[in-house]
KEVEX-549668 format. One record per residue: x, y, z of N, C-alpha, C in turn. Coordinates in steps of 0.05 Angstrom, whole numbers, padded with zeros to 5 digits, always signed. Each point is the difference from the previous one (the first is absolute). Layout:
% residues N
XYZXYZXYZ...
% end
This chain:
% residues 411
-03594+01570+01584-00022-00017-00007+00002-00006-00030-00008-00029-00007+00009-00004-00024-00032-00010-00016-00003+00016-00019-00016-00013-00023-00009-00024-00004-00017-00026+00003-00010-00019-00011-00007+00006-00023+00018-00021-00017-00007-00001-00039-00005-00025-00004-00020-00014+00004-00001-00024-00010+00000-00007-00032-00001+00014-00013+00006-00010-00019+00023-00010-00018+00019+00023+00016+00024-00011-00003+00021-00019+00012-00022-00011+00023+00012-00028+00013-00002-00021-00019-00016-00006-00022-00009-00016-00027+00021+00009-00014+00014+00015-00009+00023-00003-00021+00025-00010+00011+00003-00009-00026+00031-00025+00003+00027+00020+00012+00010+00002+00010+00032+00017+00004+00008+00004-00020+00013+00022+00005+00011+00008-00024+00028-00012-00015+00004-00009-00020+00024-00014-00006+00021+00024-00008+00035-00016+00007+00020+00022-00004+00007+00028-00035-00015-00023-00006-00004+00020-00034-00020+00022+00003-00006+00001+00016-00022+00020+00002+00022+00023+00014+00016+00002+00019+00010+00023+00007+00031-00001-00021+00012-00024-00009+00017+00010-00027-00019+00027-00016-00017-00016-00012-00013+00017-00022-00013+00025+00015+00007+00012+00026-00011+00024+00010+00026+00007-00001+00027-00006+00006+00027+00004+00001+00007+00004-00027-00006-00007-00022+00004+00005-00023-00011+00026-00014-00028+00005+00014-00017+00019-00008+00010+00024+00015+00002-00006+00020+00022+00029+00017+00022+00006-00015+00020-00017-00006+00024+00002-00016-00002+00020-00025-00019-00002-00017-00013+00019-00019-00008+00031+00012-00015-00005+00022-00014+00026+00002+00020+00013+00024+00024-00012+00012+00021+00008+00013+00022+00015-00021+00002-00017-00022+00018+00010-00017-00013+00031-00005-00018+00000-00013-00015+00031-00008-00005+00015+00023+00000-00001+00017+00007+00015+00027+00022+00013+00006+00027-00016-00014+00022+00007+00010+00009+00015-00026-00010-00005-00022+00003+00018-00044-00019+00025+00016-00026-00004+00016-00006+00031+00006+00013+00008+00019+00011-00003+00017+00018+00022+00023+00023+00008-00018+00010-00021-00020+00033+00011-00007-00013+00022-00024-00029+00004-00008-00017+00013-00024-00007+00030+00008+00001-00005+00035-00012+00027+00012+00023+00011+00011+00028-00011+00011+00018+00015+00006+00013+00015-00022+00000-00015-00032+00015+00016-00026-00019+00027-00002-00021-00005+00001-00028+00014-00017+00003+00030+00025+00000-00006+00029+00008+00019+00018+00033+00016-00003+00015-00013-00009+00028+00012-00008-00002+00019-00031-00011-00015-00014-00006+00010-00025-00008+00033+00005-00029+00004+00015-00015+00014+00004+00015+00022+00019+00019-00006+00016+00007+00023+00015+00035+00003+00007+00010-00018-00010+00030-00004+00012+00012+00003+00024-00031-00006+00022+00013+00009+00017-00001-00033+00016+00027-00008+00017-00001-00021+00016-00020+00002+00022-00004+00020+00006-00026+00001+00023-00018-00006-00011-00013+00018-00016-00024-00018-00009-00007-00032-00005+00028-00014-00008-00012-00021-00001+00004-00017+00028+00019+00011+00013-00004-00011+00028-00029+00001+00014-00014+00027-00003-00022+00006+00007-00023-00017-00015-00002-00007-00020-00015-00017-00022+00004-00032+00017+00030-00007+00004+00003-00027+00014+00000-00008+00030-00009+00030+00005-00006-00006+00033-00028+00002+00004-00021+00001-00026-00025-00004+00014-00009-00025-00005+00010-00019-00001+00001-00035+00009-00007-00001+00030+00023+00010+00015+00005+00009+00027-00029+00003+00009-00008+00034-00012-00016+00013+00014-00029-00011+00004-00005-00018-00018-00014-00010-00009-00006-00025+00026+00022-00010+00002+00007-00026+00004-00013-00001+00041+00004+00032+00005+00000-00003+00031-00034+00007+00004-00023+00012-00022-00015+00003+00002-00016-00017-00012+00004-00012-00009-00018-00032-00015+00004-00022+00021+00025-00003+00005-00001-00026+00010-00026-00013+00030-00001+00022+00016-00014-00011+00012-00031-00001-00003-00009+00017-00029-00022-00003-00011+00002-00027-00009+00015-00001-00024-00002-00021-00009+00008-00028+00006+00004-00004+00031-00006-00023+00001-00018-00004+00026-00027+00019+00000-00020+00004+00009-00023-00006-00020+00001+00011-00023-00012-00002-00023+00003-00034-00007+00024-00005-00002+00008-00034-00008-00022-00017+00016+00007-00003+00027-00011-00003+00015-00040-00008+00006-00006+00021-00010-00027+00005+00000-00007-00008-00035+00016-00005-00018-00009+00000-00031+00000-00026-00014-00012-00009-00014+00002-00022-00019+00024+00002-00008+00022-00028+00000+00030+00006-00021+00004+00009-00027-00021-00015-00006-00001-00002-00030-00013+00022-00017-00020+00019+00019+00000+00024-00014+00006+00024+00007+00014-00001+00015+00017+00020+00012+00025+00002-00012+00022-00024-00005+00019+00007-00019-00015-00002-00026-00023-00004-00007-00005+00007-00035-00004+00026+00004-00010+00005+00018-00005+00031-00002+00017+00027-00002+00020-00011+00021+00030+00014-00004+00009-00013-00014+00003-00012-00020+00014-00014-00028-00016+00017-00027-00016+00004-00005-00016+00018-00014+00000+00023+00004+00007+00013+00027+00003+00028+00005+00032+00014-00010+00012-00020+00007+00028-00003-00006+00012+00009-00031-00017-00020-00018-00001-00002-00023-00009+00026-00007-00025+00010+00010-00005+00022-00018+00020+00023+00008+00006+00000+00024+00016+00022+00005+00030+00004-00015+00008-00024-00008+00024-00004-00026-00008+00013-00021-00030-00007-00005-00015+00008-00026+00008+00033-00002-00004+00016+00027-00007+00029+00003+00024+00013-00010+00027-00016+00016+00025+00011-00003+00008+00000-00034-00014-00021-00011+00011+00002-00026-00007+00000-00016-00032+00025+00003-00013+00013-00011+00007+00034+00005+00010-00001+00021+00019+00023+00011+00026+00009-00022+00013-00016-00001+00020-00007-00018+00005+00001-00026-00019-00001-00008-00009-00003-00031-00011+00021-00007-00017+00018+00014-00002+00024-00002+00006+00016+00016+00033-00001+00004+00011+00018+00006+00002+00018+00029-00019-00007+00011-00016+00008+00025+00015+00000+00027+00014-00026+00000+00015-00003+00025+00023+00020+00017-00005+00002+00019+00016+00025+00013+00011-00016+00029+00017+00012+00011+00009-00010+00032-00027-00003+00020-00018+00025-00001-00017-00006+00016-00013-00021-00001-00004-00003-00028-00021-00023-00007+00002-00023-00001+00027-00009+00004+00017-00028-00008+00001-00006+00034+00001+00024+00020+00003-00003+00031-00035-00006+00006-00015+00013-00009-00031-00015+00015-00005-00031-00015+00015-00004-00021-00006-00031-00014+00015-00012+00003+00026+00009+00016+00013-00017+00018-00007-00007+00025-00010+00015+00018-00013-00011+00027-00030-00008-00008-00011-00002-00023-00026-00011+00000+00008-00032-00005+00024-00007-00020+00013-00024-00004-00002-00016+00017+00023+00020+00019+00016-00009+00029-00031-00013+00018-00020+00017-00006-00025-00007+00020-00015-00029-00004+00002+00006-00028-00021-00029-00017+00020-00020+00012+00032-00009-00001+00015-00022+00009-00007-00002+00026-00004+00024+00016+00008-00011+00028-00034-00008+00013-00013-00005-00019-00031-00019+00003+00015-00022-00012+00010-00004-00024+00001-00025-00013+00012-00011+00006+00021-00005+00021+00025-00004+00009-00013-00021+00020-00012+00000+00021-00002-00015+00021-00023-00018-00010-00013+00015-00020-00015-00024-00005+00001-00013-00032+00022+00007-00001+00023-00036-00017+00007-00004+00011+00016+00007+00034+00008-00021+00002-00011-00025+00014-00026+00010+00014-00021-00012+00007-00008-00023-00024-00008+00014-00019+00001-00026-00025+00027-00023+00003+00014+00022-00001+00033-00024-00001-00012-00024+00020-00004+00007+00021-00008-00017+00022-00018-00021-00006-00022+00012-00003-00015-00013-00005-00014-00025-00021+00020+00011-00033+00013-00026-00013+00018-00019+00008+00002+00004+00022+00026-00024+00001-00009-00027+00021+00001-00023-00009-00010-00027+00012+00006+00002+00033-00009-00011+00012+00003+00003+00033+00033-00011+00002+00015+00021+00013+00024-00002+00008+00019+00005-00012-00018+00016-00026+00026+00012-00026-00005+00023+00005-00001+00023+00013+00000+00020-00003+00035+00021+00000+00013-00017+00008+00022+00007+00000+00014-00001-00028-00010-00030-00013+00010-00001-00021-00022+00022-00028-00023+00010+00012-00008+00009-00019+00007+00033+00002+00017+00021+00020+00013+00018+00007+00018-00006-00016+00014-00013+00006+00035-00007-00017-00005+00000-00031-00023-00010-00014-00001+00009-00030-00006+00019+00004-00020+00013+00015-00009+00026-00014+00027+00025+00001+00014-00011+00022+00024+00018+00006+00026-00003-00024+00005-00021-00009+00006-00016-00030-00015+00024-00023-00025-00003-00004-00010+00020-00012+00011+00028+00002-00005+00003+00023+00013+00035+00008+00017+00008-00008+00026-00020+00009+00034+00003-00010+00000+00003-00039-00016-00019+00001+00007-00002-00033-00004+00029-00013-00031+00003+00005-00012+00023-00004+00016+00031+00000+00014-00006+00026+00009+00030+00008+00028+00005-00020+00014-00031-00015+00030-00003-00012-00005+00016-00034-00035-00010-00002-00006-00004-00034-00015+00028-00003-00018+00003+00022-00013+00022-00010+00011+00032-00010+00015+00007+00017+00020+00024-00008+00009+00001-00034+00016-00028+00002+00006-00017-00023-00012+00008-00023-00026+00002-00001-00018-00003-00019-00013+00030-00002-00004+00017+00021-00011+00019-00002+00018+00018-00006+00028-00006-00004+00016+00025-00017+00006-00012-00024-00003-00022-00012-00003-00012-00023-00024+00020-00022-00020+00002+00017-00024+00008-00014-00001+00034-00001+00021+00004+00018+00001+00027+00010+00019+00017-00027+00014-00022-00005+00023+00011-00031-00007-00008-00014-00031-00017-00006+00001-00002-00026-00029+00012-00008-00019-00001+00024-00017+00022-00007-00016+00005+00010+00017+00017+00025-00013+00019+00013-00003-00010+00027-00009+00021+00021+00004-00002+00020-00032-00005+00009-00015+00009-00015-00038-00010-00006+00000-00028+00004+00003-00004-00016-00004-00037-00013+00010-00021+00032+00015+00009+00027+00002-00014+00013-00019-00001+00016-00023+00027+00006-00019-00009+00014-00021-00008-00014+00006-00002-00025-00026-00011-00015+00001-00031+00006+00036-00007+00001+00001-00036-00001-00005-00003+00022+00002+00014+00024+00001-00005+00036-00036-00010-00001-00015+00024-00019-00029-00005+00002-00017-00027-00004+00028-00009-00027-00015-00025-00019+00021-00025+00021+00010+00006+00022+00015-00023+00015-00024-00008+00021-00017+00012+00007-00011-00011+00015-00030-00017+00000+00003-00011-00034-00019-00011-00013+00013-00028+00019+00021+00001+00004+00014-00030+00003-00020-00013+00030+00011+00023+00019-00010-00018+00029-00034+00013-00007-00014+00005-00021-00030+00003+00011-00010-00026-00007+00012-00005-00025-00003-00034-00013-00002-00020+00028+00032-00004+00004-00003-00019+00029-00017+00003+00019-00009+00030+00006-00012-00001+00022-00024-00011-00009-00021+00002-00011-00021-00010-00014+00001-00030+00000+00024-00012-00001+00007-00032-00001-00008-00004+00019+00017+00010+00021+00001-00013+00028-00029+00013+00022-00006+00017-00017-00025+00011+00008-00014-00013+00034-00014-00026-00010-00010-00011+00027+00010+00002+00017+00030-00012+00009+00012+00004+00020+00004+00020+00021-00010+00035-00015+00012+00025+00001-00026+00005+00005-00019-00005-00009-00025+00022+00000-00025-00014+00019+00012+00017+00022-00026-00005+00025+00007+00024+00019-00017+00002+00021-00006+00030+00017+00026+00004+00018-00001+00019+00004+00020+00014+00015-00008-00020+00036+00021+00002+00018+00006-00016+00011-00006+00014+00028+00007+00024-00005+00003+00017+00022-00040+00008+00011-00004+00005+00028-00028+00013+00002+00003+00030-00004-00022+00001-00022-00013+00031-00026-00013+00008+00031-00015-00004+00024-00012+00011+00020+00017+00018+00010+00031-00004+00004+00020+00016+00018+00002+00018-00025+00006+00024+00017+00004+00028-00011+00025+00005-00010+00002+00007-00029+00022-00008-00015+00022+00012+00009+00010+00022+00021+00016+00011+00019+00009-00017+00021-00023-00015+00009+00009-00019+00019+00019-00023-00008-00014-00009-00028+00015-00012-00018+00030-00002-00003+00007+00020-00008+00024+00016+00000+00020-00002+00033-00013+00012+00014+00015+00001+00030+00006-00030+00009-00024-00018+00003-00004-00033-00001+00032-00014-00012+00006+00014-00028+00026-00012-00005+00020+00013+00013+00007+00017+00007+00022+00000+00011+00002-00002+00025-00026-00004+00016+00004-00019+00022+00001-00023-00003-00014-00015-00024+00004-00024+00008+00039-00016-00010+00010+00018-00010+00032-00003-00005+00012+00004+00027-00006+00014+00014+00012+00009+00022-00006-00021+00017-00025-00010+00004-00005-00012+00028-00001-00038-00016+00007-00006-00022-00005-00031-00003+00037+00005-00003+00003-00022+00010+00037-00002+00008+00007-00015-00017-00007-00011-00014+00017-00020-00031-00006+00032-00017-00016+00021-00002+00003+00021-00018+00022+00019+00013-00006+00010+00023+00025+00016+00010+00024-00006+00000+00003-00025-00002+00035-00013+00000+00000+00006-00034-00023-00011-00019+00012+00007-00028+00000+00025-00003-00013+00025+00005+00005+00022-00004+00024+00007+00006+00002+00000+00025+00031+00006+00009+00032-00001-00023-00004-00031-00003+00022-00008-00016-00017+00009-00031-00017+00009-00015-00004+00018-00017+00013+00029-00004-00012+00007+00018+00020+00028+00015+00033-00001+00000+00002-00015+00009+00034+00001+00008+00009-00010-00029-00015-00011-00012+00013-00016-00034-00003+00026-00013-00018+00009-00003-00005+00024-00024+00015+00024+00004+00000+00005+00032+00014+00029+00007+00029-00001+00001+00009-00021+00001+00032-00013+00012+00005-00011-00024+00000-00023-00014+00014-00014-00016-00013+00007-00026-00032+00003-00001-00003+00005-00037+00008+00013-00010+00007+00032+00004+00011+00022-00008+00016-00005-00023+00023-00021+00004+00026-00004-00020-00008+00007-00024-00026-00022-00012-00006+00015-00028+00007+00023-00006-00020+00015+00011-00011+00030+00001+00028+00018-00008+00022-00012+00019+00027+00017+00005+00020-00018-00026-00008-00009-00022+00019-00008-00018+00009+00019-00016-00019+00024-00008+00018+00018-00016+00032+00015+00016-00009+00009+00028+00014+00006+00012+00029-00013+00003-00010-00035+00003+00027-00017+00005+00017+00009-00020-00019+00004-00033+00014-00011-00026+00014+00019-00008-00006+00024+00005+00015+00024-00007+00021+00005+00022-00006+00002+00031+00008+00015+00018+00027-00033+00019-00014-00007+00002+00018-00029+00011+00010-00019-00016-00006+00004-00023+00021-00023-00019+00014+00020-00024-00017+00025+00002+00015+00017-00020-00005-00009-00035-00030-00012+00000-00007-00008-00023-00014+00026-00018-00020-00020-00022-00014+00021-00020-00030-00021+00001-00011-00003-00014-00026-00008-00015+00003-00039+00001+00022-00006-00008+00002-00024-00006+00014-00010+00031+00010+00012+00027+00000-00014+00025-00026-00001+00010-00013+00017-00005-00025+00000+00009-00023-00018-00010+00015-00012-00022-00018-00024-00012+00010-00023+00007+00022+00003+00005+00009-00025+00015-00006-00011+00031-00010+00027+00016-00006-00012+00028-00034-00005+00000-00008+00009-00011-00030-00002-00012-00004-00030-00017+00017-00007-00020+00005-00023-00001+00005-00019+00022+00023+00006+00016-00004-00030+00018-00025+00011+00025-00013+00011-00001-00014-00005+00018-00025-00014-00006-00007+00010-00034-00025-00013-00019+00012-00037-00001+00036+00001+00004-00005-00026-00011-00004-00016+00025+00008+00012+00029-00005-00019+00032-00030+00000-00003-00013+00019-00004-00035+00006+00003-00008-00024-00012+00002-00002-00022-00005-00027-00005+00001-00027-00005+00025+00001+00014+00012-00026+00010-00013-00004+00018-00009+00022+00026-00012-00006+00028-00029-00009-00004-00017+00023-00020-00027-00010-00003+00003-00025-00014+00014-00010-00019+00000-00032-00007+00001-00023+00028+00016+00004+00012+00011-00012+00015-00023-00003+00019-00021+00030+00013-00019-00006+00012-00030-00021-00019+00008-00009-00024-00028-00010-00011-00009-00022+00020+00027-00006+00011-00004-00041+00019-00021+00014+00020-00019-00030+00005-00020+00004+00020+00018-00006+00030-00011+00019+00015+00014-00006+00031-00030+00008+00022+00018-00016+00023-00028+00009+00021+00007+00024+00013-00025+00012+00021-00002+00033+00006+00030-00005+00023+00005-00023+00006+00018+00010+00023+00033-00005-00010+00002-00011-00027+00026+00007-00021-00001+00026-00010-00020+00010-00004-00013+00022-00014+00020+00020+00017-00014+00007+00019+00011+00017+00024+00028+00001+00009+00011-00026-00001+00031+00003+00002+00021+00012-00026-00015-00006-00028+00016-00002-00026-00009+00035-00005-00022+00012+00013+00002+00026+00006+00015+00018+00012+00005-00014+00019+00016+00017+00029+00035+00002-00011-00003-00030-00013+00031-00006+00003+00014+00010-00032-00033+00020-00029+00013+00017-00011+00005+00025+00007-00021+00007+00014+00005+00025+00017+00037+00007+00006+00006-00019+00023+00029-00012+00006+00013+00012-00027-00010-00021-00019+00021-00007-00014+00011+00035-00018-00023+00017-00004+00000+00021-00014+00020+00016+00020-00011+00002+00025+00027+00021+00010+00030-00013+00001+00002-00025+00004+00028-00005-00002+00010+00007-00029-00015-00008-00017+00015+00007-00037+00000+00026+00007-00012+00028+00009-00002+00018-00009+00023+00015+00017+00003-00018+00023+00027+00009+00023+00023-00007-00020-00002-00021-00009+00027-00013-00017+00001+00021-00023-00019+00014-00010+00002+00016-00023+00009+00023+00009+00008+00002+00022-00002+00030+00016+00034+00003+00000+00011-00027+00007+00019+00005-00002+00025-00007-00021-00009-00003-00030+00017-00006-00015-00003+00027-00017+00027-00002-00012+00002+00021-00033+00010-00012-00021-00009-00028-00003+00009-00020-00023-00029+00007-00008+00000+00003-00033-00030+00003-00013-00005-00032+00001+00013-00012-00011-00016-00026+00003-00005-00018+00019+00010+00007+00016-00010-00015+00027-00021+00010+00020-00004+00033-00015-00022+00010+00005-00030-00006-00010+00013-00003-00030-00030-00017-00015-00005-00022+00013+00012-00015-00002-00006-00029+00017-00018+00006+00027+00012+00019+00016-00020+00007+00021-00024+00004-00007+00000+00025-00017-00028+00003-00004-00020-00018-00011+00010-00016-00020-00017-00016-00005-00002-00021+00025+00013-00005+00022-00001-00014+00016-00035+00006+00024+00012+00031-00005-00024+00016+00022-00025-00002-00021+00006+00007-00031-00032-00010-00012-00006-00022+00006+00009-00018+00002-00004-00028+00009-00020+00005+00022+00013+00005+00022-00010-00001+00032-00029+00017-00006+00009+00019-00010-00023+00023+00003-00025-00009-00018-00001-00013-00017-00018-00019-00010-00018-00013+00012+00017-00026+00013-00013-00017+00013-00010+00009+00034+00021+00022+00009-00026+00013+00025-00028+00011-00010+00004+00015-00020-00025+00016-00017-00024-00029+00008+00008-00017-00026-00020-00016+00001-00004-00022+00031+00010+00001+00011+00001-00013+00030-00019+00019+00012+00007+00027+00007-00016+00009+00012-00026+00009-00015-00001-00003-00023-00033+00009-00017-00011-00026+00005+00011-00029+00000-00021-00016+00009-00001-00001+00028+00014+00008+00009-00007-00004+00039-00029+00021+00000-00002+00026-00019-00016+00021+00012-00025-00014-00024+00000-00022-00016-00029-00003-00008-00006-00033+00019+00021-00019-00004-00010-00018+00029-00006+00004+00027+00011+00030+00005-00007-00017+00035-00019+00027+00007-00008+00019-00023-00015+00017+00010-00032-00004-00008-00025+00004+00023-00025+00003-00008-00011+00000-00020-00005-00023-00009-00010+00007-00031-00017+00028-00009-00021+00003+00029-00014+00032-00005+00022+00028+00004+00028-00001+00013+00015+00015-00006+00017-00003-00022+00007-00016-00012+00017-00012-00021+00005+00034-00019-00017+00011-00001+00000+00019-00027+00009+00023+00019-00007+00009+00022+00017+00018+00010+00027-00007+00012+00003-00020+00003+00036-00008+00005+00010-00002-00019-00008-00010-00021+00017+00004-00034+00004+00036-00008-00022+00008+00011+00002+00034-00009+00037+00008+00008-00020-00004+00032+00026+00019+00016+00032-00017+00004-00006-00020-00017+00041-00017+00006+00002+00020-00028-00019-00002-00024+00011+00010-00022+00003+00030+00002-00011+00010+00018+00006+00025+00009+00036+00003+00008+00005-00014+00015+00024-00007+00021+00015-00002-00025+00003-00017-00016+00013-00010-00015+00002+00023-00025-00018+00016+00003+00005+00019-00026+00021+00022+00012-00015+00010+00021+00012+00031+00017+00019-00011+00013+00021-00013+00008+00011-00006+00016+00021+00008-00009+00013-00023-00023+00016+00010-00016+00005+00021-00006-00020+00011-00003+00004+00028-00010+00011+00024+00015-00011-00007+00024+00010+00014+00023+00031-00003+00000-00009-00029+00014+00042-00005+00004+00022+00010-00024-00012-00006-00020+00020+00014-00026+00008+00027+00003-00027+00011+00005-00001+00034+00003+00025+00008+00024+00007-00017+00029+00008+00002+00020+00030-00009+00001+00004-00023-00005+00024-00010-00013+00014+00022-00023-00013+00009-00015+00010+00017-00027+00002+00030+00009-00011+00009+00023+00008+00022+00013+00018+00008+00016+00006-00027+00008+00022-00015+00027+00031+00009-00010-00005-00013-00031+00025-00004-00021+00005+00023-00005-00004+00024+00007+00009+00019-00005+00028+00004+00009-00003-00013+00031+00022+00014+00028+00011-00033-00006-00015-00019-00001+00016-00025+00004+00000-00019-00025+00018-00025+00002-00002-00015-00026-00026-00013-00011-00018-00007-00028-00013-00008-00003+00003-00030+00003+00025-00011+00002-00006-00036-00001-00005-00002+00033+00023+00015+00013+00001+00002+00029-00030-00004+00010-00018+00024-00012-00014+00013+00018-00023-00033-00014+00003-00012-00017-00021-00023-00015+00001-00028+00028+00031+00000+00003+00008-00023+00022-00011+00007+00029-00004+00027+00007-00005+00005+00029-00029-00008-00004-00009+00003-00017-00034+00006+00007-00007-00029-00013+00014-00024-00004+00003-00029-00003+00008-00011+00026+00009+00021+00012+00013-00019+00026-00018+00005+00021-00014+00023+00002-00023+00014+00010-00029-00022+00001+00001-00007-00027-00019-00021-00003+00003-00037+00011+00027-00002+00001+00014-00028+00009-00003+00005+00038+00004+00017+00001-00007+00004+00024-00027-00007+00021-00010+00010-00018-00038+00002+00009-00010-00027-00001+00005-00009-00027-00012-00031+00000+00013-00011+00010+00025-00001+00013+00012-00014+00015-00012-00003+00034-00007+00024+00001-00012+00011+00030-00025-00012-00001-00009-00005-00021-00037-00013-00005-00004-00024+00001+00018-00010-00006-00002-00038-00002-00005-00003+00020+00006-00003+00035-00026-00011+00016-00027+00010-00010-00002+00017+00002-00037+00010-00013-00004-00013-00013+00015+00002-00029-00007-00022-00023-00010-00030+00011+00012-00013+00014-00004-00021+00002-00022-00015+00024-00004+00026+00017-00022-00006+00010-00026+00008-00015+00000+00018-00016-00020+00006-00014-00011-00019-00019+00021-00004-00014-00009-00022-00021+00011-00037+00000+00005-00003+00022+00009-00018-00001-00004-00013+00030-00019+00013+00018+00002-00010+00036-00022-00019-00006-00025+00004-00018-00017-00022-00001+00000-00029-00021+00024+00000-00005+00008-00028-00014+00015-00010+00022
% end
């Protein structure tokens, strides 16, 4: 059941500068996101020398990630946009504030850096579905695709510069001063949001009558039983568990399969930053939902064939070329399937289907990395990258009737 807002049937649409300048404002407060994770993995090494610990510090993203998500896009759901991410944007902020007030006097310990790591991990995984709900929702009727593809533009940039900058500040003074800047980055998107304000700020969509449990259960039935979401889940699933992994497994390639140091590993990280956004450029063009759906399917495709072809060479450079080939692909499915799951889903579900794909999309990987990288013990790591690409070529191959009766029997 959906909300009547008349008032916002009286405002003009929103024009495409409106989700640039939210893509711009992400780009800032993405960068300081990524100066604080590279701020909390030194500051956790510093503090204990031990590699577990900071594994344990970087796996409560994870832990975080499987118990928020279906809150929070229950919460989305039922909440005003616009003060719900101010709210987690200000909570956010102060909690930077804490760490590096921690820091400065001295205070900080493993335990303590691990509860203000999963409190982090908690504040994103509210703020998360509902930006991208914003994303959505700034973008003119039939750009939503193109307003994903900047923000994803944003992301890439973000994830190349921010590291970048937070060990810049880290050698010249101090390992404090990065969550102080992470704190003062998120002056950027409160500005915009305040801009775009009207657009963003009206009632939650979902009915406050149903019992916020039911809430909760409601979404993952309604993924299961509406068939344009079960087909995207599916191929979510099979993308994240099967083909995203590669990232994840680059240190491994760079040391263990190419027999590198520090600088191979910046090189396959490189081409994959440089396909990422070649692909999200490439997605800015406006297209309709039923191009949409094919230029999805057919990166899907395209990621396990590069990653099969990567599977079987031991030329380094024809390996980069792959990979940046699969950043490519893996790009433009990302944003293919994030606008399939904000167009064709319930507008009153919209915030719990953004939760739980970003759920999918966080843990998945993670899994498959974990599984693949355990595999490599007994078997080869490119080997074992190509089977579970071909694993995936398979499936969507087996799905295309479905696919096409699903989204395509009533045209």
């Amino acid at each position: 059941m959906t909300a009547i807002i008349p008032d916002q049937q009286l405002l003009p649409a929103p024009k495409s500068r409106n989700f640039i300048l939210f893509s711009i404002a992400q780009c800032v407060s993405f960068s300081g996101d990524w100066m604080q994770k590279a701020a909390v993995g030194w500051l956790v090494w510093e503090l204990t020398h031990s590699p577990a610990w900071v594994g344990i510090v970087a796996l409560s993203d994870l832990i975080a990630a499987f118990w928020v998500a279906p809150l929070a896009g229950t919460v989305t759901d039922r909440s005003n946009p616009y003060r719900l991410i101010w709210l987690t944007q200000v909570l956010a902020m102060a909690n930077s504030c804490v760490i590096w007030l921690l820091v400065v006097a001295g205070a900080a310990s493993p335990w303590l850096l691990l509860g203000w790591a999963i409190m982090d991990s908690t504040l994103q995984g509210f703020n998360q579905p509902a930006r991208m709900m914003v994303t959505g929702a700034l973008a003119p009727q039939g750009r939503v695709s193109q307003a994903i593809a900047a923000n994803s533009i944003a992301a890439n940039i973000a994830r190349s510069i921010g590291p970048l900058i937070g060990g810049f500040v880290m050698l010249h003074s101090g390992v404090g001063n990065v969550f102080l800047l992470n704190a003062v980055s998120f002056i950027a998107i409160m500005v915009v949001l305040v801009h775009v304000r009207r657009w963003i700020d009206r009632p939650g969509l979902a009915v406050r009558s149903v019992r916020f449990s039911d809430d909760i259960i409601s979404g993952f039935r309604y993924i299961r039983h509406a068939p344009k979401m079960a087909m995207l889940f599916a191929l979510a699933v099979s993308f994240s568990l099967l083909a995203r992994p590669f990232t994840e497994l680059f240190p491994a390639l760079a040391g263990g399969t190419f027999k590198g140091g520090p600088d191979t590993l910046g090189l396959l990280m490189a081409a994959q930053g440089v396909g990422a956004l070649l692909g999200a450029g490439w997605m800015l063009r406006k297209r309709a939902a039923g191009a949409l759906v094919r230029i999805t399917y057919a990166a899907a495709l395209g990621i396990a064939v590069s990653l099969i072809a990567f599977s079987t060479t031991g030329t380094f450079a024809v390996a980069l070329a792959l990979i940046g080939l699969a950043g490519l692909f893996h790009v433009v499915c990302n944003i293919g399937m994030q606008t399939m799951a904000q167009t064709m889903s319930d507008p009153a579900m919209r915030g719990r289907v953004l939760a739980l794909y970003t759920l999918v999309f966080r843990a998945a990987p993670a899994l498959g990395a974990f599984l693949i990288g355990f595999a490599a013990h007994w078997f080869d790591l490119q080997v074992l990258i190509g089977l579970a690409a071909a694993a995936m070529l398979l499936g969507i191959l087996a799905s295309i009737p479905a696919v096409r009766q699903i989204y395509f029997a009533e045209r």
